[in-house]
Rosetta silent file (secondary structure, phi, psi, omega in degrees, C-alpha in Angstrom):
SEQUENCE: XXXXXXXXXXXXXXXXXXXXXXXXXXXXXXXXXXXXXXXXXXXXXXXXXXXXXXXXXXXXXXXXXXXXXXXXXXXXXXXXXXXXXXXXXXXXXXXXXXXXXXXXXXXXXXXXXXXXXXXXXXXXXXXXXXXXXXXXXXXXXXXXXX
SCORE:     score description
SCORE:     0.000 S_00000001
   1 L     0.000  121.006  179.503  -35.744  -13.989  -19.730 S_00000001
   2 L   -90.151  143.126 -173.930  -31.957  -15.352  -20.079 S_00000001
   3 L   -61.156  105.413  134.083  -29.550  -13.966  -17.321 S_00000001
   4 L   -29.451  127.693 -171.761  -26.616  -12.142  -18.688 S_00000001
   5 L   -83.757  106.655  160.120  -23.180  -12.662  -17.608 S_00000001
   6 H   -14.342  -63.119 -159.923  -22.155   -9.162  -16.277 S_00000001
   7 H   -56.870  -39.864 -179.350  -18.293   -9.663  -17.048 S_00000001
   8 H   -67.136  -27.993 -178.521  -20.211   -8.996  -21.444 S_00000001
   9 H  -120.143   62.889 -167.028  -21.383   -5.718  -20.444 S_00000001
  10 L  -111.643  143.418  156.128  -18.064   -4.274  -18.719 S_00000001
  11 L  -108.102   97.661 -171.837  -15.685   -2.218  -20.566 S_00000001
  12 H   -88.967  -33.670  161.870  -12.624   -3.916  -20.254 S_00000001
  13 H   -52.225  -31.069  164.610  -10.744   -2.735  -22.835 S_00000001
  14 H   -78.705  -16.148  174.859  -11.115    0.674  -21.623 S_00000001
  15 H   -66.082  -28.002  171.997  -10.321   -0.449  -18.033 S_00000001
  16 H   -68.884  -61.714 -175.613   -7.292   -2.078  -19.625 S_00000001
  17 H   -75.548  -42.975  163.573   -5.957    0.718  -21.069 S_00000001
  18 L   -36.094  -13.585 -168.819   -6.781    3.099  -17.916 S_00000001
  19 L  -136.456   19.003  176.123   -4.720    0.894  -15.489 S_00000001
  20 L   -38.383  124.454  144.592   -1.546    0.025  -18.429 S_00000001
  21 L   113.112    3.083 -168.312    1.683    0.198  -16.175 S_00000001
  22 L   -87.833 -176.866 -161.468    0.203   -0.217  -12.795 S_00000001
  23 L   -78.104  147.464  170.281    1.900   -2.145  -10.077 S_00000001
  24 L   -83.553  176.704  174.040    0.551   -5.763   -9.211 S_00000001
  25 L   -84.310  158.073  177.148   -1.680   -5.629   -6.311 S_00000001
  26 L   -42.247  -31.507 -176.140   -0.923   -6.387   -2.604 S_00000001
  27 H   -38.335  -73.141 -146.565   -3.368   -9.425   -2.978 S_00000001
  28 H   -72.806   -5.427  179.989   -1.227  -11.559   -5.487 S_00000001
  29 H   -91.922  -42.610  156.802    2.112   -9.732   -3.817 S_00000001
  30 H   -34.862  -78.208 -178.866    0.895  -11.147   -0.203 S_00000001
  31 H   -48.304  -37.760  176.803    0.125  -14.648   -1.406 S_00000001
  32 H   -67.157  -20.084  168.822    3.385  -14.790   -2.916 S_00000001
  33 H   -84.604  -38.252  157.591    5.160  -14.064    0.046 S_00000001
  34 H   -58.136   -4.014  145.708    3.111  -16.806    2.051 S_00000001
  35 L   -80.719  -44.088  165.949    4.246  -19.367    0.004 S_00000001
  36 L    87.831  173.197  176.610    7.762  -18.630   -0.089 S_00000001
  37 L   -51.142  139.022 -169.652   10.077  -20.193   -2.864 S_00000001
  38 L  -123.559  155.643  175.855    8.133  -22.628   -4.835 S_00000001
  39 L   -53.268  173.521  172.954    9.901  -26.049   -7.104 S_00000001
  40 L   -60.266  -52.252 -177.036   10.215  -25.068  -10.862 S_00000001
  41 L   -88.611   63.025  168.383    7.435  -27.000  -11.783 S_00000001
  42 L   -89.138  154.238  153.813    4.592  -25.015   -9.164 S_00000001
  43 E  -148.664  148.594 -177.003    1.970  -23.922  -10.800 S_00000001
  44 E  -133.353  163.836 -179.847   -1.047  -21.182  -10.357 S_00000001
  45 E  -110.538  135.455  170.267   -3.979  -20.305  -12.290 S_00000001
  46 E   -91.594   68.241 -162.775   -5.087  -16.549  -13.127 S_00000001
  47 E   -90.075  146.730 -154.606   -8.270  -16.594  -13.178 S_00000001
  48 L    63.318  113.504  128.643   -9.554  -13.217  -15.153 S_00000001
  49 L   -54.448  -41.389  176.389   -6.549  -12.673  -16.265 S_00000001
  50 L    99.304 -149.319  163.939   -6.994   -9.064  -17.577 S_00000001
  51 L   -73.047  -17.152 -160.142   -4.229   -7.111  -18.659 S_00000001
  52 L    67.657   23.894  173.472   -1.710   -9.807  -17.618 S_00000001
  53 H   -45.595  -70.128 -164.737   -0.687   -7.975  -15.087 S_00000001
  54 H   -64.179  -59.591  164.609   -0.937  -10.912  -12.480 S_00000001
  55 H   -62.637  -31.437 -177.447    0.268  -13.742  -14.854 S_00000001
  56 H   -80.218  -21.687 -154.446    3.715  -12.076  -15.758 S_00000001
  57 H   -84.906  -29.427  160.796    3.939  -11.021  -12.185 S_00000001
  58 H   -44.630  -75.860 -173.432    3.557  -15.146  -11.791 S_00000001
  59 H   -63.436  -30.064  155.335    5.721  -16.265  -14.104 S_00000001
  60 H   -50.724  -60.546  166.542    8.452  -14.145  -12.986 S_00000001
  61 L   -45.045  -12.081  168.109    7.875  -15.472   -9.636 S_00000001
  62 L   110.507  -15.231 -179.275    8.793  -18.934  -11.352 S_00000001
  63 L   -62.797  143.026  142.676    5.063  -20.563  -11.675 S_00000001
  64 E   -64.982  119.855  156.024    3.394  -22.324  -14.975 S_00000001
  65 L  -136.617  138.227  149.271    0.271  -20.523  -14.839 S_00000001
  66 L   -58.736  135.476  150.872   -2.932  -21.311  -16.568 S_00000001
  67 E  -150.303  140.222  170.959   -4.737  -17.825  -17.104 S_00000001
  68 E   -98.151  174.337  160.562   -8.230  -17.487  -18.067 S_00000001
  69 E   162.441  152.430 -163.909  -10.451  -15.328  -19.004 S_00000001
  70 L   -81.103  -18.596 -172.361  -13.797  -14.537  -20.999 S_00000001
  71 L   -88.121  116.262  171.471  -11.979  -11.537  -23.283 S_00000001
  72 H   -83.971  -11.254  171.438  -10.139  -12.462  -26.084 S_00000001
  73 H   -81.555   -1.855  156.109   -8.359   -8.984  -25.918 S_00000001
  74 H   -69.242  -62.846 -148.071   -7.593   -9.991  -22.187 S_00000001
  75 H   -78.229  -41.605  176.765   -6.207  -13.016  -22.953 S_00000001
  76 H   -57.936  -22.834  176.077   -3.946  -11.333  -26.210 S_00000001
  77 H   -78.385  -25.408  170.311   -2.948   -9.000  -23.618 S_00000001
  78 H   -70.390  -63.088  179.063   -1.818  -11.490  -21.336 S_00000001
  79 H   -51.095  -54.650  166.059    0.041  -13.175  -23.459 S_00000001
  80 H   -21.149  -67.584 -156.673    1.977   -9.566  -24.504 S_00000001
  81 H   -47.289  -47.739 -163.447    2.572   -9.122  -20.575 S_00000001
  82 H   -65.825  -20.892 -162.748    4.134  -12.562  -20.388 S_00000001
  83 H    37.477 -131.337  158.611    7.242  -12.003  -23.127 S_00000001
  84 H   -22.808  -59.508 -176.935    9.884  -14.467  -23.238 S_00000001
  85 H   -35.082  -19.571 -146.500    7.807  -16.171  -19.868 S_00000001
  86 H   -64.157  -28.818 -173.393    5.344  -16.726  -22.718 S_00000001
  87 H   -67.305  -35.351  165.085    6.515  -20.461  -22.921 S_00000001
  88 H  -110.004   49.370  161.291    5.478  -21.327  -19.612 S_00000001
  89 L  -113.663   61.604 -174.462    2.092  -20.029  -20.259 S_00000001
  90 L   -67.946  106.350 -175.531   -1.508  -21.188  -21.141 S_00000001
  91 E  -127.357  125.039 -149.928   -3.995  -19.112  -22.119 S_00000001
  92 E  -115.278  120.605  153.981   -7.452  -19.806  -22.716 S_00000001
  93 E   -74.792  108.054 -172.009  -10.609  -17.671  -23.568 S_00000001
  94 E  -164.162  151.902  150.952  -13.554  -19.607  -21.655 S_00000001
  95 L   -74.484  160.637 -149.185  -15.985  -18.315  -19.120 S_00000001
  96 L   -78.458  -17.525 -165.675  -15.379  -18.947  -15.405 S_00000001
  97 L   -97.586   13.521  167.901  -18.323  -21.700  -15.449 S_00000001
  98 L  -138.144    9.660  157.935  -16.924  -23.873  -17.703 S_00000001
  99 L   -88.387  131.989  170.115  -13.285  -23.517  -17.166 S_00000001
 100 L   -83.474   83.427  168.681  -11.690  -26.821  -15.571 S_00000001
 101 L   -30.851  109.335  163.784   -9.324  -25.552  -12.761 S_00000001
 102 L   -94.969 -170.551 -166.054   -6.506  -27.770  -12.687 S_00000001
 103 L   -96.113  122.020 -160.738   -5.064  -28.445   -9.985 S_00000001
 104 E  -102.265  155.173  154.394   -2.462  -25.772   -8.668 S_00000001
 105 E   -48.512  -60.215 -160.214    0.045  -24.440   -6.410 S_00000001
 106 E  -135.244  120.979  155.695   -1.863  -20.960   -6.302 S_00000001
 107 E   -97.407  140.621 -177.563   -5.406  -20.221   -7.491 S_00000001
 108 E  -119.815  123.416  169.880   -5.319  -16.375   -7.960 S_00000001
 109 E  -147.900   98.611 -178.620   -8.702  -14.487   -8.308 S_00000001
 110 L   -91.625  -54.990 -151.480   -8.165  -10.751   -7.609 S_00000001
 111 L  -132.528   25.670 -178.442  -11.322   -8.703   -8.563 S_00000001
 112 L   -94.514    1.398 -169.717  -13.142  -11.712  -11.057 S_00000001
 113 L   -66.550  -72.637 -169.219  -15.096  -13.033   -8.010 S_00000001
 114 L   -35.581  -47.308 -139.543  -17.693  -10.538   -8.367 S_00000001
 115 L  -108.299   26.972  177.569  -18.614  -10.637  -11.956 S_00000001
 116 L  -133.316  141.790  175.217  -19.665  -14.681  -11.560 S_00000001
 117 L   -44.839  128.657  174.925  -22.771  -16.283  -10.684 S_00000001
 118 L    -7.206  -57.784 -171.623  -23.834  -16.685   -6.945 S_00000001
 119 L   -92.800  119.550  152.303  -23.246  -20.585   -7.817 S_00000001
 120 L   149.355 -107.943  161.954  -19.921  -21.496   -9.079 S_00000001
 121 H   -16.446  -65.003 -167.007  -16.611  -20.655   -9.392 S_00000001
 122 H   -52.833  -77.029  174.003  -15.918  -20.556   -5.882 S_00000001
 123 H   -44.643  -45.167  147.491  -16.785  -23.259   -4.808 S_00000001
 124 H  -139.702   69.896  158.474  -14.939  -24.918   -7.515 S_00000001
 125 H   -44.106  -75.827 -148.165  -11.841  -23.505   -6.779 S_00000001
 126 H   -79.626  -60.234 -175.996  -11.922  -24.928   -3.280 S_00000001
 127 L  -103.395   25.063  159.953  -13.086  -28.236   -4.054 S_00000001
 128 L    94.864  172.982 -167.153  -12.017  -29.098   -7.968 S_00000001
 129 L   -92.693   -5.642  172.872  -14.279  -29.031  -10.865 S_00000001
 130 L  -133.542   -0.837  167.856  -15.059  -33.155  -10.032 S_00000001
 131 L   149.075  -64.705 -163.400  -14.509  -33.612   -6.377 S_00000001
 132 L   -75.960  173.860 -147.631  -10.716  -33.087   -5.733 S_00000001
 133 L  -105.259  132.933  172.622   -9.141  -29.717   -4.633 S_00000001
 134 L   -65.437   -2.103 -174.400   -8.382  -27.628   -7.413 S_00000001
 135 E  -112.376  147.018  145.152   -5.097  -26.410   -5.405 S_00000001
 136 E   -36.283  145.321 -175.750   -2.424  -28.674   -4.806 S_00000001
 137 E   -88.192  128.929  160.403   -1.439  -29.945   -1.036 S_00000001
 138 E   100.915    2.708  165.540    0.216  -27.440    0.827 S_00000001
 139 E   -85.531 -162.343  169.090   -0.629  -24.598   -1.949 S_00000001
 140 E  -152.790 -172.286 -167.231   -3.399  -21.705   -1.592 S_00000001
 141 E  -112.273  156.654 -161.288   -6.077  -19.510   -2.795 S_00000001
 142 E  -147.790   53.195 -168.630   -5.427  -15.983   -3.524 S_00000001
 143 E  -131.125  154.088 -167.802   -9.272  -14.596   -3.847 S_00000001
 144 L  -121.610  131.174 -156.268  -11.136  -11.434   -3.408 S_00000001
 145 L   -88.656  -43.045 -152.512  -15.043  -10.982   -3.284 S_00000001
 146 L   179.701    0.000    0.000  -15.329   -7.358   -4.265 S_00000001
């Protein structure tokens, strides 16, 4: 019997449209204040990106962000979110277990931790997708289990 990735039988597009206009959350508003002003060139990754909620609320904040995500209506949404910012933006449709984390100011994971295999992602977040820390020295992680 093959496993299913949870994150295929979600309804994100309606979840998308159900949360349109909200606020970002205290996570990614927290982390941002515990970094303080970051150089021009910082950069964080969004992983699940979403609505693009998270990534414009980045890029405003001044970061290059990476944002992932498994949805290609996620990632076109992201890309919306971002506007102008859109330039200092990458956005990729890939699953979480084969996206290559580069290495970041800020990894951001608000609610995508759940919807990933026991084994993976986490782990390499915190220590890179080959050995070396997917976050940059003296950045952080921004992630939420559930």
């Amino acid at each position: 019997m093959t496993k299913r990735d949870p994150a295929e039988d979600a309804d994100w597009a309606g979840y998308y449209e159900s949360h349109t206009g909200r606020p970002v959350r205290d996570l990614l508003l927290r982390a941002l204040s515990r970094l303080g002003r970051q150089p021009r060139d910082a950069v964080a990754v969004d992983l699940g990106c979403g609505d693009g909620t998270k990534s414009a609320a980045l890029l405003r904040a001044g970061f290059r962000v990476f944002a992932v995500d498994s949805s290609v209506d996620a990632v076109r949404r992201t890309i919306l979110a971002a506007g102008p910012e859109a330039v200092r933006l990458t956005a990729t449709v890939e699953g979480f277990a084969t996206y290559a984390v580069p290495p970041a100011d800020l990894v951001y994971a608000g609610f995508s931790l759940p919807v990933l295999p026991a084994r993976g992602l986490p782990r390499r977040v915190v220590s890179g997708p080959r050995g070396p820390p997917a976050r940059r020295r003296g950045g952080g992680h921004a992630l939420r289990r559930a």
